[in-house]
VOGU-3710 file (C-alpha; in Angstrom, 3 decimals, decimal comma):
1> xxxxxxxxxx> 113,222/92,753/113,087  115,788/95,025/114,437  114,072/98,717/113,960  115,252/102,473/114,731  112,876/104,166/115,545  113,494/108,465/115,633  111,640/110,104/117,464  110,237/107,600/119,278  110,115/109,325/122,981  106,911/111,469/121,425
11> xxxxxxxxxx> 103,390/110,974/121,499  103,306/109,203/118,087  106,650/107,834/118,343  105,970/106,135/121,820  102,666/104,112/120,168  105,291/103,296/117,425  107,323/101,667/119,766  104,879/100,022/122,113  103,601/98,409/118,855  106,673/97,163/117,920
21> xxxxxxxxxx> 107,619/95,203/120,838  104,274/94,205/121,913  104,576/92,334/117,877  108,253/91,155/119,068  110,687/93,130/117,830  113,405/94,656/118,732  113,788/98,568/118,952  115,891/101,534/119,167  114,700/104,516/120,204  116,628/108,019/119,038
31> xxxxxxxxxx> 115,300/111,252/120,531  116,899/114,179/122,087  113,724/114,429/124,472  113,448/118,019/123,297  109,349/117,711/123,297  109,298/113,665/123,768  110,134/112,059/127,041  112,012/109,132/128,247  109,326/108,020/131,128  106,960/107,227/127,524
41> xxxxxxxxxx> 109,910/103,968/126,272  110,477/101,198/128,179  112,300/97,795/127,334  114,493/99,165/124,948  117,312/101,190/123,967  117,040/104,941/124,390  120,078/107,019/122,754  119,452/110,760/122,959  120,954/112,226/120,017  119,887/115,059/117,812
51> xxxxxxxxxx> 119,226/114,421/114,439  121,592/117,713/113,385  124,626/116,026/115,339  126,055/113,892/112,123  128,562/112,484/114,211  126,649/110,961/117,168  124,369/109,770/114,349  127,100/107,865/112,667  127,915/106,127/115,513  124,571/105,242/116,279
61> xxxxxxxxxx> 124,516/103,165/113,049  128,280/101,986/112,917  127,899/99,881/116,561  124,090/98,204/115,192  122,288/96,397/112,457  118,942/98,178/111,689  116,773/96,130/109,311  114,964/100,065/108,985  113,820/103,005/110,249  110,814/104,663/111,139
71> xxxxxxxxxx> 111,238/107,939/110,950  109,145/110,679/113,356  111,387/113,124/114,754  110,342/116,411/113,659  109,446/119,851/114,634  105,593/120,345/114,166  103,567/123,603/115,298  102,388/125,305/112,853  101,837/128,737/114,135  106,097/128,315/115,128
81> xxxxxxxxxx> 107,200/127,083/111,664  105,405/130,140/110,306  107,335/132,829/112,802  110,664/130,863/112,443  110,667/128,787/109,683  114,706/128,700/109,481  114,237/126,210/112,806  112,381/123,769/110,632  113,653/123,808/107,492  116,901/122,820/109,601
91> xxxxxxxxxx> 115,406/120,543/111,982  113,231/118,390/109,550  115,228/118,875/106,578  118,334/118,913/106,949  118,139/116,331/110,001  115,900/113,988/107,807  118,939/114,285/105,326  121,543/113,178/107,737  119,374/110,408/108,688  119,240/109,037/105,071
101> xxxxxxxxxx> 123,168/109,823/104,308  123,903/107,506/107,516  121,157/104,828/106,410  122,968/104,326/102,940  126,364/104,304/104,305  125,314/101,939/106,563  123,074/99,439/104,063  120,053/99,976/105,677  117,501/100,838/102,845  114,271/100,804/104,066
111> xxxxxxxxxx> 112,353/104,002/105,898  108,532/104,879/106,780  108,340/108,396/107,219  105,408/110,634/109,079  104,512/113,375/106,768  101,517/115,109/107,429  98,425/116,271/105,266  100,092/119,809/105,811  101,457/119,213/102,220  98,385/119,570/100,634
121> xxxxxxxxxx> 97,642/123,007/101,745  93,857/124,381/101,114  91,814/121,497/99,621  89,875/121,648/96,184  88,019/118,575/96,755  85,524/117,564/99,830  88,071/114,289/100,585  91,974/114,345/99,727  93,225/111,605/97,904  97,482/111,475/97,182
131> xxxxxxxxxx> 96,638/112,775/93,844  95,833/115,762/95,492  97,751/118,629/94,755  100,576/120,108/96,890  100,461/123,701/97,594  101,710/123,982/101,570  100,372/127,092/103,254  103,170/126,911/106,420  106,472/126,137/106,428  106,022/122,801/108,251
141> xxxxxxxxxx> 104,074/121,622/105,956  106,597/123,102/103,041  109,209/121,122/105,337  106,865/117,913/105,051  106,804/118,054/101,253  110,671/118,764/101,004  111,662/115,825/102,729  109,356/113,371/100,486  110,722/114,626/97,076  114,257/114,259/99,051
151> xxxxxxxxxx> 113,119/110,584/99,566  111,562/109,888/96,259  114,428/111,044/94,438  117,093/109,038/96,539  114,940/106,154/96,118  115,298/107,046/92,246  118,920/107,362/92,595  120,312/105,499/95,442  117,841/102,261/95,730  116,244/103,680/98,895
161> xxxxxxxxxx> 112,956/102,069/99,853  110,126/104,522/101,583  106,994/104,701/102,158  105,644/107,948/103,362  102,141/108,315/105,693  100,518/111,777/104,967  97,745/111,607/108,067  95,467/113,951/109,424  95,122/114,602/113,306  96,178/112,146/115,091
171> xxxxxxxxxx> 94,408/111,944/118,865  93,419/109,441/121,321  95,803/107,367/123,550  97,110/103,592/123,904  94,120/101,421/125,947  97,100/100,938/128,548  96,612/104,544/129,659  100,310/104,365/129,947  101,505/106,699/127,646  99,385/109,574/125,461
181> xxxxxxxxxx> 99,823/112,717/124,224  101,745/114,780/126,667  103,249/118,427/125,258  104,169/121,476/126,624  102,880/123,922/125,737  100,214/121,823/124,266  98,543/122,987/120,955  96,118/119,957/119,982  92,539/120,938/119,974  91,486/117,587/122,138
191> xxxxxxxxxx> 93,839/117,453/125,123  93,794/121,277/125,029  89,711/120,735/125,754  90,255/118,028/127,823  93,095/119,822/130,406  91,001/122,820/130,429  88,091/120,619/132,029  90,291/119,186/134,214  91,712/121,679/135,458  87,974/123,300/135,827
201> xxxxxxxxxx> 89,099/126,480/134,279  87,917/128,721/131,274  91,149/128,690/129,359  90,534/127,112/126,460  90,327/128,908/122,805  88,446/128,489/119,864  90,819/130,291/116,875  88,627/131,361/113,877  84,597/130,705/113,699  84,347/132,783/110,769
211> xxxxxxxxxx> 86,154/130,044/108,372  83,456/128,896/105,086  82,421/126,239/107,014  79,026/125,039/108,522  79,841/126,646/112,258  82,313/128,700/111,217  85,439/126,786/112,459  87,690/124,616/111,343  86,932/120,821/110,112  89,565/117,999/110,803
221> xxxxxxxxxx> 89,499/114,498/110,009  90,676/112,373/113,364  92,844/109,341/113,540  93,707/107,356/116,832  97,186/107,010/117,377  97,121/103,045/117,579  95,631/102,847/114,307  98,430/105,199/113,204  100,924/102,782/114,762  99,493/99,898/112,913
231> xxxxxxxxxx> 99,562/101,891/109,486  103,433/101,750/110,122  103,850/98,391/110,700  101,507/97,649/107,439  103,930/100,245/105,385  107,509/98,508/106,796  105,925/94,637/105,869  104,969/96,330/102,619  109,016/97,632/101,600  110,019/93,977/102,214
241> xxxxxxxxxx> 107,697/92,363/99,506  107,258/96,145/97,299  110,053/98,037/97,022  110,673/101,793/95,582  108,966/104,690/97,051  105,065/104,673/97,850  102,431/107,758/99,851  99,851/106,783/101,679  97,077/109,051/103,262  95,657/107,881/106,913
251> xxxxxxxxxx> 92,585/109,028/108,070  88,825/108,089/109,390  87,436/110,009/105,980  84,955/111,729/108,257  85,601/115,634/108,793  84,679/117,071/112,633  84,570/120,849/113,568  85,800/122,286/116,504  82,257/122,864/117,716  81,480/119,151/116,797
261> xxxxxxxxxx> 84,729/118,302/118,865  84,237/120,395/122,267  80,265/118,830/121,958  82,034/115,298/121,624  84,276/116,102/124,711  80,836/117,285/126,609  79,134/114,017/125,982  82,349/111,643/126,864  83,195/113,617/130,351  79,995/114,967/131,294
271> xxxxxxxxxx> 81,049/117,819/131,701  80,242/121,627/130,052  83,303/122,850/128,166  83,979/126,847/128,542  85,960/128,438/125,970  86,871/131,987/124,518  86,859/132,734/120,951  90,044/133,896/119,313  91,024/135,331/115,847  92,820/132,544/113,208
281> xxxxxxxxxx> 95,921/131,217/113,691  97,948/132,032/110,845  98,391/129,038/108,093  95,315/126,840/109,004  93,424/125,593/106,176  89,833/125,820/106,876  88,862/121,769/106,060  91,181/119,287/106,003  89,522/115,619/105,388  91,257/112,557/104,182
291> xxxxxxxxxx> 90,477/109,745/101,298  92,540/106,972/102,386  90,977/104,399/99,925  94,975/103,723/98,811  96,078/103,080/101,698  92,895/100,487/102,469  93,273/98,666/99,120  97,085/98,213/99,401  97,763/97,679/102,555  94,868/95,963/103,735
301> xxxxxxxxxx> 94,433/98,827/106,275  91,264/99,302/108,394  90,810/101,720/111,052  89,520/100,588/114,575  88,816/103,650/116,228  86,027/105,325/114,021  83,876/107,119/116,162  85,093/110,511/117,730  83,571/110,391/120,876  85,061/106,647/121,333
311> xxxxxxxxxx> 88,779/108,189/120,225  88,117/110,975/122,753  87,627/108,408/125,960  90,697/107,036/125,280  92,390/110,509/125,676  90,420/111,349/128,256  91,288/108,260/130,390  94,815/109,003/129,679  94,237/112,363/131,250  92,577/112,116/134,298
321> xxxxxxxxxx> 95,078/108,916/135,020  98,178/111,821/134,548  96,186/114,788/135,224  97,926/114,409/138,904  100,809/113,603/138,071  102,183/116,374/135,532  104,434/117,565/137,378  105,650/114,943/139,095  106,640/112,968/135,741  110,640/112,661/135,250
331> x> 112,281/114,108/132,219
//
């Protein structure tokens, strides 16, 4: 298969695309390298457009045949959707919406999107199942939700196929140790543990221990990346046979603390994590824990990285591999 692949120079993206080809096909990768980064695709096209630029996305479809799209470009900190929330209702909007305008005017009608358990807002149930309901406490998340009612009613109206992943926290890196999860500034809780203990210094933060949980901060339900990738795959196979517009959650099921995570980090590097205490960030749910029963039964999906601490050597090889080499890696 002939896929595009947007935002495919990111952390998520990049897995996407190593997938892909390592299963034989053939990829396109579009990404304006505004957080992702060309040294993370290899042995295929890279075209750095912007979503927002209508025209250069035209083109992009006009001169090739895409059987689909998987769709990850997106803006995605919370704490910045929440002070400038114009940015991403543009960004992931709007861009997603130029995206689907050029898909249909170019017969390609299949998409898998990355949405994000951000739509669900504050749970009312231990596990979150897609019945769930939708109450977004951030405008990313808001953004998130947007864009799947944008795709289930053009799917309605227009014949569009999607399938759109709602998953948790995606962490760990590829078993290569080629690419991982690389962002400036970085805002993930495990590479933000992991770079502080490489770097030997005490700048790492703990925001909120006074959330109703058992420690007193937040609870998040991790998913390795590869697994993520695989997910994708599952969902495109699943358009060709199913058609219409389907959600899927992705997660482990099991919920982790930050205490439980910098403890996990401890154990995997040997090494004592130091840490100051902050107050919240503003729009973080205090538990966020995924059922992804659907997504098991249909899709035949099955996690292989289940245990934290074995997600967390993964990252942590990919670290001390690049640790050296941060600023030495080419744009």
């Amino acid at each position: 298969m002939k896929i595009l692949v947007t935002g495919g120079a990111g952390y998520i993206g990049s897995q996407m695309v190593k997938t892909l080809l390592d299963s034989g096909h053939d990829v396109t990768v579009l990404d304006d390298l505004s957080t992702g980064h060309a040294w993370a695709v290899s042995d295929c096209e890279l075209l750095q457009v912007n979503l927002l630029e209508e025209d250069k996305l035209s083109a992009v479809f006009r001169g090739r045949k895409f059987d689909g799209v998987i769709h990850f470009a997106a803006k995605s900190l919370v704490s910045e959707s929440v002070q400038k929330p114009d940015i991403y209702y543009r960004n992931n909007v709007v861009g997603t919406l130029n995206l689907i305008h050029s898909m249909l005017a170019h017969d390609v009608d299949k998409i898998v999107f990355s949405s994000t358990a951000a739509i669900f807002g504050n749970p009312t149930t231990p596990k979150i199942s897609e019945e769930h309901s939708k109450h977004p406490v951030n405008p990313y998340g808001k953004s998130k939700l947007m864009i799947e009612n944008m795709l289930e009613d053009m799917a309605f109206a227009y014949g569009l196929n999607a399938v759109c992943f709602r998953y948790f926290n995606a962490a760990g890196a590829d078993a290569s140790a080629s690419i991982g999860e690389a962002h400036e500034p970085e805002t993930h809780l495990i590479p933000n543990v992991l770079r502080s203990l490489l770097k030997g210094e005490a700048d790492m933060k703990v925001f909120g221990v006074d959330y109703d949980t058992l420690d007193g901060t937040c609870v998040r339900d991790y998913i390795h990346v590869n697994d993520l990738a695989d997910a994708h795959l599952l969902g495109f196979d699943l358009l060709k046979s199913t058609p219409g517009f389907h959600t899927y959650n992705l997660g482990n099921g099991n919920g982790f603390s930050v205490m439980d995570v910098i403890r996990a980090c401890e154990t995997v590097t040997g090494k004592k994590v130091r840490y100051t205490v902050e107050g919240r960030r503003q729009g973080d749910p205090a538990v966020l824990v995924a059922d992804s029963t659907k997504a098991r039964t249909h899709l035949n999906w099955e996690p292989e990285f289940v245990n934290l601490e074995q997600i967390i050597e993964t990252a942590w090889r990919w670290h001390k591999n690049f640790h050296a080499r941060w600023s030495q890696i080419p744009e």
